[in-house]
PyMOL Python script that loads the backbone (N, CA, C, O; Angstrom):
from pymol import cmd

cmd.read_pdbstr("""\
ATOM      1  N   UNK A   1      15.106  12.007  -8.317  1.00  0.00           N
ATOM      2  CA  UNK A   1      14.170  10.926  -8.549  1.00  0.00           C
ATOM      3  C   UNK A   1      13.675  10.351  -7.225  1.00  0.00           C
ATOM      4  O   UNK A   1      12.500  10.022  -7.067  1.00  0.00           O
ATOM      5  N   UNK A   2      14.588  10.242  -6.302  1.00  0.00           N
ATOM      6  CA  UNK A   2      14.186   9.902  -4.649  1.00  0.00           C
ATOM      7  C   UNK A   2      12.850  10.396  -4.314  1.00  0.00           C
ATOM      8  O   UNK A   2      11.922   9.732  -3.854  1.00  0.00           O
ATOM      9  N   UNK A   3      12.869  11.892  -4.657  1.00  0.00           N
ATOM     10  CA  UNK A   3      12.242  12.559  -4.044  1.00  0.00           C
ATOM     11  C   UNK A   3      10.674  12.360  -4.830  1.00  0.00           C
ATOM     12  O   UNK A   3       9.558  12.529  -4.339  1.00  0.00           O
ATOM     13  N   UNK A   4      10.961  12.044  -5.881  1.00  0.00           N
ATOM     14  CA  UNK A   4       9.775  12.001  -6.657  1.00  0.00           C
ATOM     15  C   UNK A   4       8.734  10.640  -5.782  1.00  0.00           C
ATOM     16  O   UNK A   4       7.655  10.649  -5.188  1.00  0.00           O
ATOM     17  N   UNK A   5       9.849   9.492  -6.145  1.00  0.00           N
ATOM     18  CA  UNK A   5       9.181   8.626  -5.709  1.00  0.00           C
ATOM     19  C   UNK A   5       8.416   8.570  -4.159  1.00  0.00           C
ATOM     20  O   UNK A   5       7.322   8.026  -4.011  1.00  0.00           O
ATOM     21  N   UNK A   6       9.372   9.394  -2.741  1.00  0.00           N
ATOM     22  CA  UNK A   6       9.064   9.395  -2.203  1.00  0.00           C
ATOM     23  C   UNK A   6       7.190  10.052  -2.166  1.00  0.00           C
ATOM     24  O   UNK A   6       6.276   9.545  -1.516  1.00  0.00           O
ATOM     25  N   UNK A   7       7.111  11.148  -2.982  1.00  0.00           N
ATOM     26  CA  UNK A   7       5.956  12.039  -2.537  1.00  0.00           C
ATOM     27  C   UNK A   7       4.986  11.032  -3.366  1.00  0.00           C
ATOM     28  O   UNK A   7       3.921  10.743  -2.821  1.00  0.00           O
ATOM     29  N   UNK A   8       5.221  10.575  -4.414  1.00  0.00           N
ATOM     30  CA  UNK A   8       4.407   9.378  -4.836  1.00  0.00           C
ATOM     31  C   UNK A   8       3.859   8.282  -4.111  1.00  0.00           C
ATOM     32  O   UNK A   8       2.684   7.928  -4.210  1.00  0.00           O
ATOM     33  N   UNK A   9       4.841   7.665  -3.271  1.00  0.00           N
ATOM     34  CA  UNK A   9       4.337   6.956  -2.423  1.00  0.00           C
ATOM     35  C   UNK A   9       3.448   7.763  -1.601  1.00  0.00           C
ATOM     36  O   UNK A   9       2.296   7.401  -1.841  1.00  0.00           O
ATOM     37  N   UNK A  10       3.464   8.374  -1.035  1.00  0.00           N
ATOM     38  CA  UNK A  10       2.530   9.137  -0.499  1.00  0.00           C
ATOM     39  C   UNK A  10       1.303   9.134  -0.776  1.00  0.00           C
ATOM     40  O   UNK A  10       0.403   8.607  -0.123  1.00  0.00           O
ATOM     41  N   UNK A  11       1.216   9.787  -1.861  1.00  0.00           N
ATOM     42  CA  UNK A  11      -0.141  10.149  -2.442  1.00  0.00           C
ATOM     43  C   UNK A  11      -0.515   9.218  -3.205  1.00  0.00           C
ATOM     44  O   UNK A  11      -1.515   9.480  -3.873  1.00  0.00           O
ATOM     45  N   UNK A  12       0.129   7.795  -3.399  1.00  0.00           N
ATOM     46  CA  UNK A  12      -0.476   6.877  -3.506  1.00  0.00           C
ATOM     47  C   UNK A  12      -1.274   6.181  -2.540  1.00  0.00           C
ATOM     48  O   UNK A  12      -2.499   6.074  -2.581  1.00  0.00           O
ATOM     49  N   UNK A  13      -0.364   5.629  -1.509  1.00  0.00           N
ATOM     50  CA  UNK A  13      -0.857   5.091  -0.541  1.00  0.00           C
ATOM     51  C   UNK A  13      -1.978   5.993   0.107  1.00  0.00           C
ATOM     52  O   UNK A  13      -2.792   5.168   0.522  1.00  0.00           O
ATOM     53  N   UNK A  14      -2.316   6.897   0.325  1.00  0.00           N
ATOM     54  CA  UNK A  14      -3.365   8.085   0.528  1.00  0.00           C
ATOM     55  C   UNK A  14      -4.415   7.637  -0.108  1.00  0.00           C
ATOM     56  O   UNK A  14      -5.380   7.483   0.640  1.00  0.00           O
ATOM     57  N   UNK A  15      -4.626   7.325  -1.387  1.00  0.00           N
ATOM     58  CA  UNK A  15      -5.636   7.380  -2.618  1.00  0.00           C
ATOM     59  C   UNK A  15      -6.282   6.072  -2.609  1.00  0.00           C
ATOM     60  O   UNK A  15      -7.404   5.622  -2.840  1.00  0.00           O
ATOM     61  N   UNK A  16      -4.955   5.567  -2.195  1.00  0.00           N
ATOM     62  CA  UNK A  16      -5.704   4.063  -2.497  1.00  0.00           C
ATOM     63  C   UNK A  16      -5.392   3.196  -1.310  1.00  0.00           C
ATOM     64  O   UNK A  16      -5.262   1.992  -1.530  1.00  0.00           O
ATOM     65  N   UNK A  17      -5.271   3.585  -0.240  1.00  0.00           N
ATOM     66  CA  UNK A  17      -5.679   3.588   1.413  1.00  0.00           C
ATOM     67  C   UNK A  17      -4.675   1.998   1.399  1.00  0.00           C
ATOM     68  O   UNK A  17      -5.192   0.888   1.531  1.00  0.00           O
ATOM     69  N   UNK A  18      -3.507   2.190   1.249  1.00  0.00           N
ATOM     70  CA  UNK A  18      -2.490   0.979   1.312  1.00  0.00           C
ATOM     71  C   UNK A  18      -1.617   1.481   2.026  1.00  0.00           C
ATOM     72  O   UNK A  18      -1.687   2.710   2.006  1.00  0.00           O
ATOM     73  N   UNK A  19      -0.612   0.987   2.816  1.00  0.00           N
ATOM     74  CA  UNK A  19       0.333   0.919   3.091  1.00  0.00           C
ATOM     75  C   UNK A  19       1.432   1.745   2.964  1.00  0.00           C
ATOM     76  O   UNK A  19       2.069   0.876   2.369  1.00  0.00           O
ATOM     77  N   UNK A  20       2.453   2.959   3.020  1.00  0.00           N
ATOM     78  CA  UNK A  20       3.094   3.044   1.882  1.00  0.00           C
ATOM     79  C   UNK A  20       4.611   2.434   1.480  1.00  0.00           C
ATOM     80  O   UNK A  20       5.386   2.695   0.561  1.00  0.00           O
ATOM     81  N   UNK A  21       4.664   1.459   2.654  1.00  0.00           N
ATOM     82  CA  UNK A  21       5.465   0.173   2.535  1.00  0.00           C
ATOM     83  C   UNK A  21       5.568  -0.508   0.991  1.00  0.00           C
ATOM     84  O   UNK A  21       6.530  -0.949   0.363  1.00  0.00           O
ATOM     85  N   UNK A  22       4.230  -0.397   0.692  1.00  0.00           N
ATOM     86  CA  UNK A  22       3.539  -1.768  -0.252  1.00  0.00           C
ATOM     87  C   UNK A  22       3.693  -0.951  -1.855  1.00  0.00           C
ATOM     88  O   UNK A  22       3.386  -1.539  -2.893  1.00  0.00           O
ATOM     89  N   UNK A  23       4.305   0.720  -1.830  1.00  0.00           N
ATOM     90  CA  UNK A  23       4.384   1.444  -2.907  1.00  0.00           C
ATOM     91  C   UNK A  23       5.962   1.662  -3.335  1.00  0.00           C
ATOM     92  O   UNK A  23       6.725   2.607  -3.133  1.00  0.00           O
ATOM     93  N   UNK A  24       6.119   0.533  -3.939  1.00  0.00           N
ATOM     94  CA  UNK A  24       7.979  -0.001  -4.227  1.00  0.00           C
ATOM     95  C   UNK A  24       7.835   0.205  -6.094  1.00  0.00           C
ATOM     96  O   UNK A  24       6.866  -0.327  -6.636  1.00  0.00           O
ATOM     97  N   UNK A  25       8.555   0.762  -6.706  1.00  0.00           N
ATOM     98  CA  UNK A  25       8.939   1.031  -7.836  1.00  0.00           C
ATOM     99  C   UNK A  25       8.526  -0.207  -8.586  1.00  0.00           C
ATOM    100  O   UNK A  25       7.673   0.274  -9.331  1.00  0.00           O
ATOM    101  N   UNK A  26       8.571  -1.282  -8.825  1.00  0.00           N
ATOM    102  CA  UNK A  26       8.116  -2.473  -9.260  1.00  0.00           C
ATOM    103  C   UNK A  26       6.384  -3.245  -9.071  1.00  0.00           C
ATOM    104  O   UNK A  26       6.169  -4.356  -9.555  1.00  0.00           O
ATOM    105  N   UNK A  27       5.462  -2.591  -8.437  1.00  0.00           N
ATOM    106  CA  UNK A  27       4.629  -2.627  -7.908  1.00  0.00           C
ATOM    107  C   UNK A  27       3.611  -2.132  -8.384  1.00  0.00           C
ATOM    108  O   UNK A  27       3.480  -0.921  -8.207  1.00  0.00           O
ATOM    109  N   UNK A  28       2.509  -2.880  -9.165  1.00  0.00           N
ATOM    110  CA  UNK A  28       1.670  -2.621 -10.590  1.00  0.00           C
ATOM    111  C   UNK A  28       0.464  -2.238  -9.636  1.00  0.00           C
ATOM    112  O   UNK A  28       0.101  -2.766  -8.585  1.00  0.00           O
ATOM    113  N   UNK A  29      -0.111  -1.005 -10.432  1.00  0.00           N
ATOM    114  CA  UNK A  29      -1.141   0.018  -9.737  1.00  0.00           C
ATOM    115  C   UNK A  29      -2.427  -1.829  -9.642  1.00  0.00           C
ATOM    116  O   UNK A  29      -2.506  -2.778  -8.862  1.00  0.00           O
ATOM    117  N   UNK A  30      -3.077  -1.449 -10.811  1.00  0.00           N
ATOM    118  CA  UNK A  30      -4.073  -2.974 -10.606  1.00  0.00           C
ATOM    119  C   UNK A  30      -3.542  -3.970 -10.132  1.00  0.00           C
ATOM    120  O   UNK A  30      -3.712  -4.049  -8.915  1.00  0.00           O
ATOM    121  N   UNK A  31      -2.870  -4.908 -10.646  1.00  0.00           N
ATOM    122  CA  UNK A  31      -2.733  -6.139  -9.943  1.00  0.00           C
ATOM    123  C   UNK A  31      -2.000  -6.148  -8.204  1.00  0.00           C
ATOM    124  O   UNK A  31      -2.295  -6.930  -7.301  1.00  0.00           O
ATOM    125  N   UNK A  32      -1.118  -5.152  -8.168  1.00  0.00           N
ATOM    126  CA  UNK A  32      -0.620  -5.297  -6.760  1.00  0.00           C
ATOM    127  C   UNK A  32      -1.041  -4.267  -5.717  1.00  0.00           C
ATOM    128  O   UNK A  32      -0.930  -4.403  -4.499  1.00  0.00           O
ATOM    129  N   UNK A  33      -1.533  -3.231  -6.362  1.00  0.00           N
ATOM    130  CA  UNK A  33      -1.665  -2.100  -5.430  1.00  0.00           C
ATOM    131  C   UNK A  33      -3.335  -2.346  -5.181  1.00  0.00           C
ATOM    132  O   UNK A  33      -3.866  -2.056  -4.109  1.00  0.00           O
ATOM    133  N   UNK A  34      -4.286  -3.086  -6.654  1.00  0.00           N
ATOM    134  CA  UNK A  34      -5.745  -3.297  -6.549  1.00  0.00           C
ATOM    135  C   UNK A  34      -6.412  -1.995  -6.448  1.00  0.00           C
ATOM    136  O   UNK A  34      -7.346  -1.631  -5.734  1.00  0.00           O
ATOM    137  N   UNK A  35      -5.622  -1.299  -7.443  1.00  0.00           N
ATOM    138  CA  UNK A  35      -6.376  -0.090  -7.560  1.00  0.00           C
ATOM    139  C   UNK A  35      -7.100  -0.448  -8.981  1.00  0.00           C
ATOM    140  O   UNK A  35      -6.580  -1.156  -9.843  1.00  0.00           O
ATOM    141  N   UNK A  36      -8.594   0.259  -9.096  1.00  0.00           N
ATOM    142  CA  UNK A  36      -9.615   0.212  -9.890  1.00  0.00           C
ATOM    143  C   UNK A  36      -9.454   1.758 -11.128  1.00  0.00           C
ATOM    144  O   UNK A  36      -8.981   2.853 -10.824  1.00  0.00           O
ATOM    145  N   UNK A  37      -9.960   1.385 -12.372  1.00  0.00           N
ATOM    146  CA  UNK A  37     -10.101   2.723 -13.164  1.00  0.00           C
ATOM    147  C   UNK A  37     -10.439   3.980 -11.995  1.00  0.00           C
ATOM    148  O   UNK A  37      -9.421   4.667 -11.918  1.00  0.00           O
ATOM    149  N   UNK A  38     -11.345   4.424 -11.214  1.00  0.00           N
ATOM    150  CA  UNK A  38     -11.608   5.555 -10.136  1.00  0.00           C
ATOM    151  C   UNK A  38     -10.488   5.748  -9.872  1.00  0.00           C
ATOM    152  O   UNK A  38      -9.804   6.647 -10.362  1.00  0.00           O
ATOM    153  N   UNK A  39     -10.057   4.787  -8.906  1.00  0.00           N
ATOM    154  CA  UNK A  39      -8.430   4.497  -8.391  1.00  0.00           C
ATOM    155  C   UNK A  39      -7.197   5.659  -8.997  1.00  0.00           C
ATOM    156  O   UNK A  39      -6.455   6.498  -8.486  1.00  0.00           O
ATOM    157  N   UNK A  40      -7.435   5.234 -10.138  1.00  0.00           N
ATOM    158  CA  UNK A  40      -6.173   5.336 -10.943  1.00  0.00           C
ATOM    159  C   UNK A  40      -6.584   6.733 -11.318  1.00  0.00           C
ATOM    160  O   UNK A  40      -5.652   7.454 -10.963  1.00  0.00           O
ATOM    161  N   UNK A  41      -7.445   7.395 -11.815  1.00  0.00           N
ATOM    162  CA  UNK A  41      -8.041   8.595 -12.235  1.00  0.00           C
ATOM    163  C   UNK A  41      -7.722  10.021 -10.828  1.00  0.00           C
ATOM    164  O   UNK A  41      -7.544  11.222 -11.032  1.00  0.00           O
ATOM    165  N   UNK A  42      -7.758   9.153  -9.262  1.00  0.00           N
ATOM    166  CA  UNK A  42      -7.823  10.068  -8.209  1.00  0.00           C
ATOM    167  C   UNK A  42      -6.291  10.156  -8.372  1.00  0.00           C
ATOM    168  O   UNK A  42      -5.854  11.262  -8.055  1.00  0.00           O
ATOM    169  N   UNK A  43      -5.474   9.367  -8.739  1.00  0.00           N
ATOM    170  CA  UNK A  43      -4.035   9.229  -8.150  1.00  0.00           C
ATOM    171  C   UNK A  43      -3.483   9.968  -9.501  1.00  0.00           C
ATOM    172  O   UNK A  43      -2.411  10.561  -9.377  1.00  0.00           O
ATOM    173  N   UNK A  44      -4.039   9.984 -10.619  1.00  0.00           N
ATOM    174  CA  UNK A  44      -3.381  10.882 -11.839  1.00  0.00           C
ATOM    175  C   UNK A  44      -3.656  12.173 -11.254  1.00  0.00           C
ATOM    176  O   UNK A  44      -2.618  12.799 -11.038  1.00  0.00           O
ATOM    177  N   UNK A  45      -4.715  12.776 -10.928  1.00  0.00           N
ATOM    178  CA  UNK A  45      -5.543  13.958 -10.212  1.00  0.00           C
ATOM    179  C   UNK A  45      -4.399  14.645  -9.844  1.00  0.00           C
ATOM    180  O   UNK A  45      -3.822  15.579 -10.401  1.00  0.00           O
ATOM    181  N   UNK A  46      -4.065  13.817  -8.434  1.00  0.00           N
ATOM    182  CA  UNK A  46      -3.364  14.334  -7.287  1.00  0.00           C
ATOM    183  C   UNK A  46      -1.515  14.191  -8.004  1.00  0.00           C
ATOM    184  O   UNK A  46      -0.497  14.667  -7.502  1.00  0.00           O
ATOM    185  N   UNK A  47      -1.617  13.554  -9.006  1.00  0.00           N
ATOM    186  CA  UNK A  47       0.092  13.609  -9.701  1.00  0.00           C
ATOM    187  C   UNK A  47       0.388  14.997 -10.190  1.00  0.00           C
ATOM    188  O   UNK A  47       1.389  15.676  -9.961  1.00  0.00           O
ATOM    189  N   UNK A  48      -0.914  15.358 -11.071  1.00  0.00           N
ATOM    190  CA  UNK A  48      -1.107  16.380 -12.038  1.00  0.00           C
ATOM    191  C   UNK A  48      -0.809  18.082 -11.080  1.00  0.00           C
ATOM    192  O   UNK A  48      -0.398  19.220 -11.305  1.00  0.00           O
ATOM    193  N   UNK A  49      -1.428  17.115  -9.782  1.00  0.00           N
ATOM    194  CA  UNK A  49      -1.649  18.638  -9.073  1.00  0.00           C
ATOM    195  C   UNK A  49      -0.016  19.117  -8.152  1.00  0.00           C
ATOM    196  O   UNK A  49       0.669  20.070  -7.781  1.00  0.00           O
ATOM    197  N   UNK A  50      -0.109  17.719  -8.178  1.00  0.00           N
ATOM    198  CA  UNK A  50       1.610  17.604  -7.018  1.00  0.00           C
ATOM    199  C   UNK A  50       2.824  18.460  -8.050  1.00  0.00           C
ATOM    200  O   UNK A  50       3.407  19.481  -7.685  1.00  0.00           O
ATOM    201  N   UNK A  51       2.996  17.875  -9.192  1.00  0.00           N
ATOM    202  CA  UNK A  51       3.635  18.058  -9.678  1.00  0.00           C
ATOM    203  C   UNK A  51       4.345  18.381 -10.870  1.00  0.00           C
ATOM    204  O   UNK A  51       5.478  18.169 -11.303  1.00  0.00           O
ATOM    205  N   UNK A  52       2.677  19.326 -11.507  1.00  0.00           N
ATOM    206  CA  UNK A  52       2.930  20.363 -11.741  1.00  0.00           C
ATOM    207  C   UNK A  52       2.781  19.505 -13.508  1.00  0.00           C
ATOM    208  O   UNK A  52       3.052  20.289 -14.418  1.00  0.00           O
ATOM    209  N   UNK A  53       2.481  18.383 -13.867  1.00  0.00           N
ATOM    210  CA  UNK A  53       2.569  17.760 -15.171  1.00  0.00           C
ATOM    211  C   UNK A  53       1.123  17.410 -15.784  1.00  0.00           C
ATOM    212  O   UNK A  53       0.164  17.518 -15.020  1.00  0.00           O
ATOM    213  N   UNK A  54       0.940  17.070 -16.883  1.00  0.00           N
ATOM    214  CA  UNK A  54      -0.004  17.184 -17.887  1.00  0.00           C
ATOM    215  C   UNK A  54       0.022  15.707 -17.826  1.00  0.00           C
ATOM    216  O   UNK A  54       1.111  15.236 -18.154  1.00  0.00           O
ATOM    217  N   UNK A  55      -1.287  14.474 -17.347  1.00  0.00           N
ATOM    218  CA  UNK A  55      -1.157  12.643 -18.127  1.00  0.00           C
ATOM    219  C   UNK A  55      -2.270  12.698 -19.006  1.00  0.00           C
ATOM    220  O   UNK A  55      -3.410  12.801 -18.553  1.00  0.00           O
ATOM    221  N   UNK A  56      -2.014  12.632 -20.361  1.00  0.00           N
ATOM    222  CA  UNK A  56      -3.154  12.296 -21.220  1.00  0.00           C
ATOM    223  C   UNK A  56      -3.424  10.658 -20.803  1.00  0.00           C
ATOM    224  O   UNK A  56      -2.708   9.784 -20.313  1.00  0.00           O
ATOM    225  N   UNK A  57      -4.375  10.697 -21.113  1.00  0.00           N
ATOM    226  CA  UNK A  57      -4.954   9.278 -21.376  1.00  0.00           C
ATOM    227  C   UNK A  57      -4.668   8.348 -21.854  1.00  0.00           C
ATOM    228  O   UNK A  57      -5.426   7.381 -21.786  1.00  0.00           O
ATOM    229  N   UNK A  58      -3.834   8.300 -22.318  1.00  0.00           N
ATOM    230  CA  UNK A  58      -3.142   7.498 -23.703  1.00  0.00           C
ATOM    231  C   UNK A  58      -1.551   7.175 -22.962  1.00  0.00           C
ATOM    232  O   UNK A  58      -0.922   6.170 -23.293  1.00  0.00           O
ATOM    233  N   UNK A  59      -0.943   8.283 -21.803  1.00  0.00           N
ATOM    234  CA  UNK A  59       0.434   7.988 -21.252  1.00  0.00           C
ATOM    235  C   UNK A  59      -0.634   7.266 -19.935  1.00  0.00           C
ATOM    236  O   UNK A  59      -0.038   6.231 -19.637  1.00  0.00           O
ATOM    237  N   UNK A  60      -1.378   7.321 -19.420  1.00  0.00           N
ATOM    238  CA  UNK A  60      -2.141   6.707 -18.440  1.00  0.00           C
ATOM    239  C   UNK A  60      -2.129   5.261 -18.563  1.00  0.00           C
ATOM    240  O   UNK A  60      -2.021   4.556 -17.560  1.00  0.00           O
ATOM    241  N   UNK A  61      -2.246   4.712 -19.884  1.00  0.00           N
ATOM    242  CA  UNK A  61      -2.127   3.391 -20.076  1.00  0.00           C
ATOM    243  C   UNK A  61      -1.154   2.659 -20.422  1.00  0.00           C
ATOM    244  O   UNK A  61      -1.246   1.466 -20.711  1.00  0.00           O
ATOM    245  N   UNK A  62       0.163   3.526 -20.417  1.00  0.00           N
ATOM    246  CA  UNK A  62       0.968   2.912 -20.254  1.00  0.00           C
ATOM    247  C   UNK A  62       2.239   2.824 -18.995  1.00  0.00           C
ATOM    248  O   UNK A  62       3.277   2.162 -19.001  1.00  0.00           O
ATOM    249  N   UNK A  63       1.659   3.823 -17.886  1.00  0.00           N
ATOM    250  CA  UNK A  63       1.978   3.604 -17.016  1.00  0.00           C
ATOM    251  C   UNK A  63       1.067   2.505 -16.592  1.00  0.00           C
ATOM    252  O   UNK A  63      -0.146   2.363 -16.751  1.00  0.00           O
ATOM    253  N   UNK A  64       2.087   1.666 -15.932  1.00  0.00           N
ATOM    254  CA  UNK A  64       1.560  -0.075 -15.074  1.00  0.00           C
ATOM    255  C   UNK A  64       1.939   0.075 -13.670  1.00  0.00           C
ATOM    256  O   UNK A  64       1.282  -0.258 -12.683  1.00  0.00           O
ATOM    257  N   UNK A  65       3.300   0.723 -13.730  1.00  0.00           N
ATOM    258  CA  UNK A  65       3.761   0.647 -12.374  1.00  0.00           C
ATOM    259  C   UNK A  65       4.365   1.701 -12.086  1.00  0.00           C
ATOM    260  O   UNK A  65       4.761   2.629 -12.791  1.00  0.00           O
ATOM    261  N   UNK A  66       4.434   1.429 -10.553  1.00  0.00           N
ATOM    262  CA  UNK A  66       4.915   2.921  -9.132  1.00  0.00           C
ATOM    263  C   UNK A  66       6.506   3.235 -10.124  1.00  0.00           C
ATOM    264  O   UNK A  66       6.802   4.430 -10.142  1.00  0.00           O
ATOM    265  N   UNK A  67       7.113   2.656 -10.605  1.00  0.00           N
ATOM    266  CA  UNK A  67       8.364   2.875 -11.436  1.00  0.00           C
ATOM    267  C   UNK A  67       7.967   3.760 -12.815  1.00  0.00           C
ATOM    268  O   UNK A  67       8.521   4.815 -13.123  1.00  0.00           O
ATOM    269  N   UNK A  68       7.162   3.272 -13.387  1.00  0.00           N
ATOM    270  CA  UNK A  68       6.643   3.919 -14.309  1.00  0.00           C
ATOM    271  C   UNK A  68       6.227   5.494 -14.156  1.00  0.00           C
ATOM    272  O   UNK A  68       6.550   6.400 -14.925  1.00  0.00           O
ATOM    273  N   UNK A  69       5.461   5.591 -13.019  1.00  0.00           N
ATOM    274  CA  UNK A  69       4.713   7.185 -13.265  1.00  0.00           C
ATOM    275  C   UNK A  69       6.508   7.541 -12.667  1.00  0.00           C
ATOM    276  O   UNK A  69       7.124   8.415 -13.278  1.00  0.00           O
ATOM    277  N   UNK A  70       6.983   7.044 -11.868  1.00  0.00           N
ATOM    278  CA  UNK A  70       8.528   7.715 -11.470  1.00  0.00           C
ATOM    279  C   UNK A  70       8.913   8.868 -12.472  1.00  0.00           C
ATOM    280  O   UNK A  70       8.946  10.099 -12.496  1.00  0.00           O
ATOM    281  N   UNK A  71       9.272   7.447 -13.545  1.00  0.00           N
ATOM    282  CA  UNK A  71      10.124   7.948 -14.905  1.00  0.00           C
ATOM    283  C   UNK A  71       9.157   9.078 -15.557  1.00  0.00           C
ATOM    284  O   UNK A  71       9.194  10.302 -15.682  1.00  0.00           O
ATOM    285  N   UNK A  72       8.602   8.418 -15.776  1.00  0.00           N
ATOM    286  CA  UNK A  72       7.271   9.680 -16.129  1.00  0.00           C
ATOM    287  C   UNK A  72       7.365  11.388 -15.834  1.00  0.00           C
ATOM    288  O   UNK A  72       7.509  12.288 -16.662  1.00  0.00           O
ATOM    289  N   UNK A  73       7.254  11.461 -14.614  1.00  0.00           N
ATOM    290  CA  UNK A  73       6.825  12.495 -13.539  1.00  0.00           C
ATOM    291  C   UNK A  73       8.506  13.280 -14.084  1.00  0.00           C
ATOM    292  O   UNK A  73       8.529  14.423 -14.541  1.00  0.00           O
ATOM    293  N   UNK A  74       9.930  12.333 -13.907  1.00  0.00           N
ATOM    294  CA  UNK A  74      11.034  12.602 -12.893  1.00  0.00           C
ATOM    295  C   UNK A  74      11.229  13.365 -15.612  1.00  0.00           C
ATOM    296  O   UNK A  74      11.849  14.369 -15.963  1.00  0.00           O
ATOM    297  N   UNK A  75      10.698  12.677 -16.315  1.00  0.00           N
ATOM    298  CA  UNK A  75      11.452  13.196 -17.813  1.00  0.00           C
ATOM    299  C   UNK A  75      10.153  14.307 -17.809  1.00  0.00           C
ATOM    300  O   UNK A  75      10.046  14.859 -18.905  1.00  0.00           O
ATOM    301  N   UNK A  76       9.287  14.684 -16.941  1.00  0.00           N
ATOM    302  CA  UNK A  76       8.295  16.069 -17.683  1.00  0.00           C
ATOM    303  C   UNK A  76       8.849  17.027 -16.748  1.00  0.00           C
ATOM    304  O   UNK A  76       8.371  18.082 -17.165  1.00  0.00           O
ATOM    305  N   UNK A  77       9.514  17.291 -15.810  1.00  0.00           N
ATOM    306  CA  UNK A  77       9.604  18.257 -14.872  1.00  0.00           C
ATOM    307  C   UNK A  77      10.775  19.066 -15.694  1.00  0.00           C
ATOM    308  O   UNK A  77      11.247  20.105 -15.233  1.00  0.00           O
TER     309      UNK A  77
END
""", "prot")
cmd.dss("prot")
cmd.show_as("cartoon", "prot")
cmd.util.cbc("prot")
cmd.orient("prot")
């Protein structure tokens, strides 16, 4: 799961040109990270491609936070 999160932070902070200090498991894509629908669409992109998983649209909205796609990413692999 480390590892997940680590490459997440990554390619978060990449996408959405933050910090990757500021990409902590608790840390909500819109309100804290101020990522926009585009936002969120480049960073599913680059999840899908990293690691190898399928986000419908429907698990898209219920990921909120950097913890969330974690769990996500760390139960499809």
């Amino acid at each position: 799961m480390k590892m997940v999160l680590e490459k997440l932070q990554e390619i978060v902070a990449d996408k959405l040109g933050v910090d990757a200090s500021e990409v902590v498991e608790t840390a909500r894509f819109k309100e804290d990270l101020e990522a926009d629908s585009l936002d969120l669409f480049e960073v599913v992109m680059a999840l899908e491609d990293e690691f190898g998983v399928s986000i419908s649209n429907e698990d898209v909205e219920g990921i909120k936070t950097v913890g969330d796609a974690v769990n996500y990413i760390t139960e499809r692999q």
